[in-house]
C-alpha positions in Angstrom: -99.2 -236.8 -79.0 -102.0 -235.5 -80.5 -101.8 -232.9 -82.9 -103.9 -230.1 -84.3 -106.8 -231.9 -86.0 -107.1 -233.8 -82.9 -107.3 -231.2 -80.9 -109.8 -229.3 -83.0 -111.9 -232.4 -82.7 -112.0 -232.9 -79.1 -113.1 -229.0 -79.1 -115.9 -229.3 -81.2 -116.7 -232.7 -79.1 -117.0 -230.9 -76.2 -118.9 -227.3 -77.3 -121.9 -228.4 -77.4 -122.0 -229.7 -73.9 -119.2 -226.7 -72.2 -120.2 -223.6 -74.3 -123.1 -221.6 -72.0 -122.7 -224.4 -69.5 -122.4 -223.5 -65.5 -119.8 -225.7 -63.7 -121.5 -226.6 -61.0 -118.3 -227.9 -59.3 -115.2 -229.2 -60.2 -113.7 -232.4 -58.6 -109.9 -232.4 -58.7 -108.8 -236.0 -57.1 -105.2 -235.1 -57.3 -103.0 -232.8 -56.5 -101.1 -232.2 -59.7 -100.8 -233.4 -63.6 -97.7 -232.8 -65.5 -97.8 -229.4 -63.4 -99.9 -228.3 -60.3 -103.0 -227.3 -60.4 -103.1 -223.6 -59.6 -104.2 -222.4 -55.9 -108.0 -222.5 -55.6 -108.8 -224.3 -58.8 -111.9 -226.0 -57.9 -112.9 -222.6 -56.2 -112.2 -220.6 -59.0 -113.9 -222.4 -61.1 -117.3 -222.9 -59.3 -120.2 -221.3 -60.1 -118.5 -220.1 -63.7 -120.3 -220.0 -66.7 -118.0 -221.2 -69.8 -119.0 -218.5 -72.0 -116.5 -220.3 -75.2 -114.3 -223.0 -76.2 -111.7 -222.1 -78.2 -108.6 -223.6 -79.4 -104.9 -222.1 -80.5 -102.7 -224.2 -81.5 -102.8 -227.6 -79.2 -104.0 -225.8 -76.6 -108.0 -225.8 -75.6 -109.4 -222.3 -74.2 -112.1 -222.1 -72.0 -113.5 -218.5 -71.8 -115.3 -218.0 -68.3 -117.4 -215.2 -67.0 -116.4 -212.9 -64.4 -115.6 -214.6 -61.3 -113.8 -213.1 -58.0 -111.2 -213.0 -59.9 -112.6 -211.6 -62.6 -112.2 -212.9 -66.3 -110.5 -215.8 -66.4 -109.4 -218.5 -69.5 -109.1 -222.6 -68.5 -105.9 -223.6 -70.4 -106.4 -227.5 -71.1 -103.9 -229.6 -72.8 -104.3 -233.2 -73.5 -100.4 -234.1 -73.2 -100.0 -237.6 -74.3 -102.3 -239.8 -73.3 -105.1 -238.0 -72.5 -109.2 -237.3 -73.6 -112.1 -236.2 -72.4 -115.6 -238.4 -71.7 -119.3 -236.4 -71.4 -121.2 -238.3 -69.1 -125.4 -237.5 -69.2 -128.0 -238.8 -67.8 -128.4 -241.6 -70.6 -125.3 -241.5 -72.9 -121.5 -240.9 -72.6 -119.5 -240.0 -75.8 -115.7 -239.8 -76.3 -115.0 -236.3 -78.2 -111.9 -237.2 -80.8 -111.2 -241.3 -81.7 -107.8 -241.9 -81.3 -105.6 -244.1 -83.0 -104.4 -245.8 -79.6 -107.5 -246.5 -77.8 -108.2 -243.7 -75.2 -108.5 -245.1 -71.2 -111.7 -245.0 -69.6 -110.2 -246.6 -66.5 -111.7 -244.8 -63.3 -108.4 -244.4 -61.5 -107.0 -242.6 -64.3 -110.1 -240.0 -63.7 -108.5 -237.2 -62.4 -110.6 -233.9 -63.4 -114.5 -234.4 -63.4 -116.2 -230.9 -64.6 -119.9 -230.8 -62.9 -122.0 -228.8 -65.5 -125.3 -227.7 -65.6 -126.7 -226.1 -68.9 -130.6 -225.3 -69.4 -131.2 -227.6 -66.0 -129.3 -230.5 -67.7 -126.8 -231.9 -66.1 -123.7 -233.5 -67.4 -120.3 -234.4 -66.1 -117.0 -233.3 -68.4 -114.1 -236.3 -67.3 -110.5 -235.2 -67.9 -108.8 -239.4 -68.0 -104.9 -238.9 -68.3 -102.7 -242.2 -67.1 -99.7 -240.9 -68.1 -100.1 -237.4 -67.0 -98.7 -235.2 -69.3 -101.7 -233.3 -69.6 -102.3 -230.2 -67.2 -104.4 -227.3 -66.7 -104.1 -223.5 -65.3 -105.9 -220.4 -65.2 -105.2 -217.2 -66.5 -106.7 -213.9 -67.0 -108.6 -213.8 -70.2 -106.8 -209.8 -70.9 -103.7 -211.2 -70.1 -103.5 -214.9 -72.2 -101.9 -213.2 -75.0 -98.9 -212.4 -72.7 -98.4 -216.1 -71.4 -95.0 -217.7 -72.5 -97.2 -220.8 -73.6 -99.2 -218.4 -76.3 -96.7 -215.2 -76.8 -94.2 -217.4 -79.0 -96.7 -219.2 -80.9 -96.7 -218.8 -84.9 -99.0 -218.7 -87.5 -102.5 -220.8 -87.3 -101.7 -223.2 -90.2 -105.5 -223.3 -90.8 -106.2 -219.6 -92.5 -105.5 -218.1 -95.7 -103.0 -215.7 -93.7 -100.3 -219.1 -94.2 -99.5 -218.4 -97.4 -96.5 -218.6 -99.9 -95.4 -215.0 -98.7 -96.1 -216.0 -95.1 -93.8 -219.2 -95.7 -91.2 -217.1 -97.0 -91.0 -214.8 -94.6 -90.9 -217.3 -91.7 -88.4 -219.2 -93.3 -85.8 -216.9 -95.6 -82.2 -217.3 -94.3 -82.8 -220.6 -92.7 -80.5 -223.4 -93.5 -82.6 -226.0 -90.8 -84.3 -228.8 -92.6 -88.0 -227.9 -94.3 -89.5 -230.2 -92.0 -87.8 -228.9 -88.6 -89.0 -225.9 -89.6 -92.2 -226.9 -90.1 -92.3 -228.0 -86.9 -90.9 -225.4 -84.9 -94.2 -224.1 -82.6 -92.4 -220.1 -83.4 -93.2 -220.4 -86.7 -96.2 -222.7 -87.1 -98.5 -223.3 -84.0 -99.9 -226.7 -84.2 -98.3 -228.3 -86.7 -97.2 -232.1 -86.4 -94.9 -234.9 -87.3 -97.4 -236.5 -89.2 -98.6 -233.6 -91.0 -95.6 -231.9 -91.8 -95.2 -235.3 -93.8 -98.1 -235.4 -95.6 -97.9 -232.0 -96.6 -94.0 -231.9 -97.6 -95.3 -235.2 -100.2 -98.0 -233.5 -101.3 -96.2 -230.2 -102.0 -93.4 -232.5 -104.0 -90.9 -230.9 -101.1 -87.8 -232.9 -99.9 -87.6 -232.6 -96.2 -83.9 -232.8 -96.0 -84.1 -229.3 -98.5 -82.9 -226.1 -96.4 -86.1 -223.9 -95.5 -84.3 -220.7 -97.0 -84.1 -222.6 -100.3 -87.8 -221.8 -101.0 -87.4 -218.8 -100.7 -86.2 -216.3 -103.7 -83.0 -213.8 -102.5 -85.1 -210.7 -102.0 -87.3 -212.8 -99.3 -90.1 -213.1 -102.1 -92.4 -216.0 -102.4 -91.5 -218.9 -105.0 -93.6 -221.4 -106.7 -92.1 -223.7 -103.7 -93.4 -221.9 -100.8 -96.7 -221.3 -102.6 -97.0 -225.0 -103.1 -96.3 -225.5 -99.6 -98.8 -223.0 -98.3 -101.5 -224.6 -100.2 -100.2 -228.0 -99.1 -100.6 -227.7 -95.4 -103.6 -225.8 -95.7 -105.1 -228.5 -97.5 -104.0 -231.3 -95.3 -105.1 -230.0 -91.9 -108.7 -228.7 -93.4 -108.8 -232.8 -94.9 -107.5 -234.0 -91.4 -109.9 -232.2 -89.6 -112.8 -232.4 -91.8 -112.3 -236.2 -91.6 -111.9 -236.2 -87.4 -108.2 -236.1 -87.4 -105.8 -238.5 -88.3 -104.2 -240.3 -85.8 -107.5 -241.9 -84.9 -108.1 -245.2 -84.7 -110.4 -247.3 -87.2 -113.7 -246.7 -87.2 -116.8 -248.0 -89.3 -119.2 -245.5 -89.8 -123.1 -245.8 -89.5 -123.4 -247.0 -93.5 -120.3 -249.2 -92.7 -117.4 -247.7 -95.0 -114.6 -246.7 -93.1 -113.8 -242.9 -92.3 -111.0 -240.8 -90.9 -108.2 -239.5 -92.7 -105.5 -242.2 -91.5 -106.9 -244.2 -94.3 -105.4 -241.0 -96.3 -101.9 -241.2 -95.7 -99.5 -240.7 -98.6 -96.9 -241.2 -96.9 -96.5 -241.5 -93.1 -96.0 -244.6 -91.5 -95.8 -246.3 -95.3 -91.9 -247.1 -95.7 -90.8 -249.8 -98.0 -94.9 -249.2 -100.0 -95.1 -247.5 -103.4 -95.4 -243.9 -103.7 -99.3 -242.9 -104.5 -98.4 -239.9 -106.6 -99.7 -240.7 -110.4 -96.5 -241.8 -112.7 -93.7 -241.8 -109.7 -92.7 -245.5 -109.0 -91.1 -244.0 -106.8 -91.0 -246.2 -102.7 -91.7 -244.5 -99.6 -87.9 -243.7 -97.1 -87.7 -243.7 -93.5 -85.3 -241.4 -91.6 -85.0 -239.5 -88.8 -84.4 -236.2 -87.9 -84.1 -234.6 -84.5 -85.2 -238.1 -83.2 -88.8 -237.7 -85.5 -89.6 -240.6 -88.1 -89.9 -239.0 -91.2 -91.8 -240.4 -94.4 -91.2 -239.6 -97.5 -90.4 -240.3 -101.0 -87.1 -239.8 -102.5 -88.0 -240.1 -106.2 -90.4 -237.0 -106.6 -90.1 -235.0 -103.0 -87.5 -232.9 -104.7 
């Protein structure tokens, strides 16, 4: 599944082309995703200007202009195979490169978004052949209050995820570091391959109970200070670099880019560990049915 970086990606893909854009129409060739489409969705969503794209957590937000029904947000969510093509009158792009090539197979179009910005037209296609994807509509005053947002933890991309942020979210917890890390009510976005990455970096075991970081009194500790700075780092490097489960790509000077060509530690077992002096090699195991990476010798 995609994960945060990703996500962030395919946002700023698409803001250029959605942000101020009209929808002229929406063309909705089935009748459901991984849910239903709402009642009246191509309806509701003609004629609307898209006034933002935003994103929180894995989600994409669509902010729309007053409508009948008056403010409204698109929810869009890629699920796990899909992406999004912009179609113009001379080009088509493919907002986020992902690891596993992305389809562009025509029966797997199932969401085509109309636009018309500045008297340009372009056409926003929503491909998903799995269809785990889906999309709704809410009222904008109200998105706070959905059960897909109101649980949803800290943004692990601010300064507000910091070592005493850590420890409050995780004092008196004696679940692993990385199923905490990836637990959605405590850290929105977050991912198994970046939960890695940032455990090694952080010189964190991921087998170590959460509440160990954490000093008695609920106070920060070097630990959950390291950690903070950890994931911080490795999402702003993800993104920065257009994500990380994306697939290889030569840029325009020829070197390679994207942040998969990073990796410490995910998908590297049996390799040497990278961190300077170690010698340490890179584990496999599994927790809660997750491959986890990581290196015995110094993730302490």
């Amino acid at each position: 599944m995609p994960e945060l970086p990703e996500v962030e990606t395919v946002r700023r893909g698409l803001a250029g082309t959605m942000e101020g854009a009209r929808i002229v129409s929406a063309e909705i060739r089935r009748p459901d995703l991984r849910f239903p489409f709402p009642a009246d969705f191509a309806a509701r969503l003609r004629g609307r200007r898209i006034t933002a794209l935003s994103r929180r957590a894995k989600y994409l937000v669509a902010d729309l202009d007053n409508g009948p029904e008056g403010g409204e947000a698109l929810i869009m969510h890629l699920g796990m195979s899909g992406s999004f093509r912009v179609t113009g009158p001379a080009d088509e792009s493919l907002p986020g490169a992902f690891h596993h090539e992305r389809s562009k197979d025509v029966r797997h179009d199932h969401v085509i978004f109309h636009l018309d910005k500045d008297g340009e037209r372009r056409d926003v296609i929503f491909n998903d052949p799995r269809r785990f994807g889906f999309m709704d509509l809410v009222a904008r005053d109200r998105l706070c209050e959905d059960p897909r947002f109101a649980g949803l933890g800290l943004e692990p991309t601010g300064n507000s995820l910091d070592g005493a942020a850590i420890a409050r979210l995780f004092a008196g917890k004696s679940t692993s570091l990385k199923a905490a890390l990836l637990d959605q009510r405590l850290i929105a976005g977050l991912g198994n391959i970046y939960a890695c990455e940032a455990l090694w970096q952080a010189g964190l075991s991921p087998t170590r109970p959460a509440g160990s970081i954490v000093r008695l009194d609920g106070g920060a500790t070097q630990r959950s200070e390291r950690l903070a700075h950890a994931i911080r780092d490795v999402i702003a490097r993800a993104i920065e670099a257009g994500g990380s489960s994306l697939r290889d790509h030569r840029r325009t000077d020829g070197s390679l880019g994207y942040f998969q060509h990073n990796f410490a530690v995910y998908d590297r077992e049996g390799k040497p560990c990278l961190r300077p002096g170690c010698g340490g090699t890179i584990k496999r195991i599994v927790q809660s049915g997750r491959s986890t990476f990581f290196c015995p010798s110094c993730q302490r």
